[in-house]
C-alpha positions in Angstrom: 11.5 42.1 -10.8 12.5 43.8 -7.5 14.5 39.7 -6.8 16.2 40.2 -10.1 17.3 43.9 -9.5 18.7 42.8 -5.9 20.4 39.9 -7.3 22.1 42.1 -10.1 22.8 44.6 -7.4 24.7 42.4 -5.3 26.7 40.7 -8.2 28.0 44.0 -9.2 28.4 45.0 -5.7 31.0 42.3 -5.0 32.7 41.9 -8.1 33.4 45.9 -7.6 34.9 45.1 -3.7 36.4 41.9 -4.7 40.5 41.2 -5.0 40.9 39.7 -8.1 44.5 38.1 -8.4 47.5 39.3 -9.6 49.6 38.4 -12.5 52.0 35.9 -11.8 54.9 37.2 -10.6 53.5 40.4 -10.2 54.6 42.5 -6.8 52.5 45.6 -5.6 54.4 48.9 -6.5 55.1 51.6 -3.8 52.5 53.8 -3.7 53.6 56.4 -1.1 53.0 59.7 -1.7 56.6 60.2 -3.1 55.8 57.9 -5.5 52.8 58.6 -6.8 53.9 62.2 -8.7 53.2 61.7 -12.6 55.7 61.9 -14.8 56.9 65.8 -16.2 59.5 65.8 -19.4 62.4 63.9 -17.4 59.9 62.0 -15.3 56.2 62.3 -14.5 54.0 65.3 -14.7 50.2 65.8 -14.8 48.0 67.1 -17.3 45.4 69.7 -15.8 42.5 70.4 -17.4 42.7 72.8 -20.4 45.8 71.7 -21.9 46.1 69.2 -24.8 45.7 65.6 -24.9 48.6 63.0 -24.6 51.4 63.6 -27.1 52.1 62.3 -30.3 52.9 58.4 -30.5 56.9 58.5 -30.9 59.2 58.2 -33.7 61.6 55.1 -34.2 64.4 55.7 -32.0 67.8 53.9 -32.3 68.1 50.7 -31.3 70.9 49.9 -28.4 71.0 46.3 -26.4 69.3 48.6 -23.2 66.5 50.0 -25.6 64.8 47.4 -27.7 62.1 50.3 -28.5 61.4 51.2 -31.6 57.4 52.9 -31.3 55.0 53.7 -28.2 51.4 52.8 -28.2 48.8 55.3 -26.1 46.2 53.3 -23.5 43.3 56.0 -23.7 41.5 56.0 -20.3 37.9 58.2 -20.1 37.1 58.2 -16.3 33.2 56.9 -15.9 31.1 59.9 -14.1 27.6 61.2 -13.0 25.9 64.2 -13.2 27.7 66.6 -10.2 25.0 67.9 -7.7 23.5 70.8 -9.0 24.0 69.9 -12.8 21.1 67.1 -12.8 18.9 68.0 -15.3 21.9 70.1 -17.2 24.7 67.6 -17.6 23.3 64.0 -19.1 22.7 61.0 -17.3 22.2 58.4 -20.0 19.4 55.8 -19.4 17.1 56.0 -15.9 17.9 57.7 -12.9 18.4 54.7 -10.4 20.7 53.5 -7.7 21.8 50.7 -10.0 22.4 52.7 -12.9 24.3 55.9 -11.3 26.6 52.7 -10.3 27.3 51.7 -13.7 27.5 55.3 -14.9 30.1 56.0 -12.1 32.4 52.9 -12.5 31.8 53.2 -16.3 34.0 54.7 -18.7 35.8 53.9 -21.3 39.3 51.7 -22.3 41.0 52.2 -25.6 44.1 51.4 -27.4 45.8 53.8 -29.6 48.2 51.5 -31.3 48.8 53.5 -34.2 48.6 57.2 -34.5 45.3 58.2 -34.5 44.2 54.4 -34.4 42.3 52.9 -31.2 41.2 50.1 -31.1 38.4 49.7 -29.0 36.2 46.6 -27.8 31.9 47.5 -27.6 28.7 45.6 -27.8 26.8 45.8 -31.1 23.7 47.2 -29.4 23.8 48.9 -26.3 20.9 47.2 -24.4 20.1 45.4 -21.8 21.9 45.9 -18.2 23.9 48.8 -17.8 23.1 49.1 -21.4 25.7 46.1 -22.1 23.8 43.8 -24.3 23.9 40.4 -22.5 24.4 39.7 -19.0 27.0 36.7 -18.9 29.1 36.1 -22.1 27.7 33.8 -24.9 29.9 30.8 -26.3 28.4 30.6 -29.5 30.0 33.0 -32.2 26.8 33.7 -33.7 24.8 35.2 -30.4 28.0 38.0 -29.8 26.6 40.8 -29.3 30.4 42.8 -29.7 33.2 43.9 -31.9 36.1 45.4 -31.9 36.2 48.5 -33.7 38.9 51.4 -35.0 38.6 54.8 -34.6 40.7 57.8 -34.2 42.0 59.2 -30.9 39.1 61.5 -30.8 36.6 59.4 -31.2 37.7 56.9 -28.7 37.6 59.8 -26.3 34.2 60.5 -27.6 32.5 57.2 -28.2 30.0 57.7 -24.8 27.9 60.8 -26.2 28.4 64.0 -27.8 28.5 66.0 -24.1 32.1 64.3 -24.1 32.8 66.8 -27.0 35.0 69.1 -25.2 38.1 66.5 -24.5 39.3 69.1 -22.0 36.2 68.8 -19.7 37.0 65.0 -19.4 38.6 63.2 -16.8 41.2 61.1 -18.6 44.5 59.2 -18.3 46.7 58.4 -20.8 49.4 55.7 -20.3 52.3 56.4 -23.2 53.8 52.8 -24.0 57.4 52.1 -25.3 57.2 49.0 -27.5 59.5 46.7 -29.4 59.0 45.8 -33.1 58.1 42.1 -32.2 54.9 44.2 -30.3 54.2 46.5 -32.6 53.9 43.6 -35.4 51.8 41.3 -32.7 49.9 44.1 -32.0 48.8 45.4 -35.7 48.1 40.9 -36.4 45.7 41.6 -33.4 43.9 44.4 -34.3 43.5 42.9 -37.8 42.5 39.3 -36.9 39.6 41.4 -33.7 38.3 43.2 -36.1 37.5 40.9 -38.9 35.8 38.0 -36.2 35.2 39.3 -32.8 37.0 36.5 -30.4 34.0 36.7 -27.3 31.5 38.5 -26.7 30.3 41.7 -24.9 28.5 41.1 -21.6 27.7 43.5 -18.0 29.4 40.1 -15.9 32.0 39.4 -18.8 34.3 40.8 -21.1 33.9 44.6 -21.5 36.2 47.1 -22.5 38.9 46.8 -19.7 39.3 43.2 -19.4 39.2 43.1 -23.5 42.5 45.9 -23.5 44.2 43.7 -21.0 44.1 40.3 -23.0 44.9 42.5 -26.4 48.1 44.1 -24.2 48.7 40.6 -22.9 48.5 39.0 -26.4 51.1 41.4 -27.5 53.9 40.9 -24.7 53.4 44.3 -23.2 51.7 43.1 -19.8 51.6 39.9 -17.7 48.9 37.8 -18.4 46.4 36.2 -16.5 45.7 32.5 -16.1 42.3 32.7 -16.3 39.3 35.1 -15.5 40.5 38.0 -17.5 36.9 39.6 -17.0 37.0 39.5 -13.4 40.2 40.0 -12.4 40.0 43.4 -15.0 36.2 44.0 -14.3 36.4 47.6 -14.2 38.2 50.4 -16.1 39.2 51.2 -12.4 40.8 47.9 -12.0 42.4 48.5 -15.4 44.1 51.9 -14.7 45.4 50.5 -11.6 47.2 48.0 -12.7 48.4 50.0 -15.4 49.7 52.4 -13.0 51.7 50.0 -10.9 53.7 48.8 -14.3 54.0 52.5 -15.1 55.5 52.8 -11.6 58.2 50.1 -12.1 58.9 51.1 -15.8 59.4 54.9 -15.5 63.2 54.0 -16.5 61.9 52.0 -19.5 60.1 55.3 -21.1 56.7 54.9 -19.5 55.0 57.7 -19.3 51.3 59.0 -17.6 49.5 62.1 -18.3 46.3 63.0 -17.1 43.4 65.7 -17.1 41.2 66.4 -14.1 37.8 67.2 -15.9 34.9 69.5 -15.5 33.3 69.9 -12.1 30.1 69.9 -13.5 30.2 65.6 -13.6 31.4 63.4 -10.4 34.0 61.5 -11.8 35.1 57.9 -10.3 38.0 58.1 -8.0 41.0 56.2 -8.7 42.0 53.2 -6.1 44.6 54.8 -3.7 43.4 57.9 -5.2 46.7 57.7 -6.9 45.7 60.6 -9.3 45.4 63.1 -6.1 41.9 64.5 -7.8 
């Protein structure tokens, strides 16, 4: 057992500190401080803690040439945390109270798309066992050993899905990526979300597919990011990974109607830093 847990240890160790590859074509954004403000109503602001979540997905707007647009989709981001010191015992820490598990619990989290209004769609193993309480370990082939599926719930819920002390959305540490889309997206999209959840397309494993690398191909699919060749669960093995690259196309799309908002959460739980700390938590 104490071989197994080492080798598992140092799988996840460097698949966390790994590169992965870019997109094709993809270039890294500025990230100077000067460019890493989020967005306010004629740019970028941030959300602090306390006020509401992420506006309301947007109306049709009128089509020109310059603004194909027509909807915006909402890429729901829950920040993976741990009990703070001096809250152990009073804030939860699901499952046992381990190096390897604080880990997962801390680079955890949560990836959802709100592709509808008050419609995420979100990607989840059937039964949360195993490591990291992911089911399998490495992804099965065969259709009928998936242990996943792709599910729909409402914005709330998607924000909730990790346990009932995530009540209180205004004690969580999220980010919320607002999306302009066209109407060719918007009808890929709702085909995708139909065709996911009716026959989940791979399964749910801790050194495969999981929520973030599952968001990606669905935003891929649709147009709306560039897709990888190949690897899409290790070059998006983290919800960290995810937000980041996230926040790079927010960074060259700002003049396309991108738009971030986020909220710091409760000081009770040490939440996962963000890589270049671009949040400034």
């Amino acid at each position: 057992m104490p071989g197994r847990f080492t080798l598992l240890l140092t799988l996840t160790l460097l698949s966390l500190c790994a590169q992965p590859q870019e997109p094709a074509g993809e270039h890294l954004a500025d990230t100077t401080p000067a460019a890493t403000h989020l967005a306010n109503a004629n740019g970028t602001r941030t959300r602090p803690a306390g006020t509401h979540a992420a506006p309301k997905a947007a109306s049709t707007q009128h089509l020109t040439p310059a603004n194909p647009y027509t909807d915006s989709i909402h890429i729901l981001c829950l920040y993976g945390s741990i009990p703070a010191k001096g809250f152990q015992g009073k804030e939860p820490m699901y499952g046992p109270n381990n190096p390897f598990n604080r880990m997962a619990k801390m680079h955890g989290g949560h990836v959802a798309i709100e592709y509808e209004k008050d419609k995420a769609l979100s990607f989840q193993p059937l039964h949360y066992t195993g490591i990291a309480r992911s089911g399998h370990l490495t992804n099965r082939s065969n259709p009928k050993n998936f242990n996943s599926c792709f599910r729909i719930y409402t914005a709330h819920r998607a924000w909730t899905v990790l346990g009932n002390y995530y009540n209180n959305l205004d004690s969580l540490r999220r980010a919320t990526f607002v999306i302009p889309i066209t109407a060719a997206q918007k009808k890929q999209l709702d085909s995708i979300a139909k065709a996911y959840t009716q026959n989940t397309p791979y399964d749910y494993s801790f050194l495969g597919m999981r929520c973030a690398s599952a968001s990606y191909e669905v935003l891929a699919a649709a147009g709306i990011v560039k897709e990888y060749k190949r690897n899409f669960w290790y070059n998006i093995f983290t919800t960290r990974r995810f937000r980041y690259i996230l926040y790079k196309e927010y960074l060259r799309n700002k003049d396309k109607g991108w738009r971030l908002y986020t909220c710091k959460g409760s000081q009770s739980r040490d939440w996962e830093k963000d890589t270049d700390n671009w949040t400034n938590f």
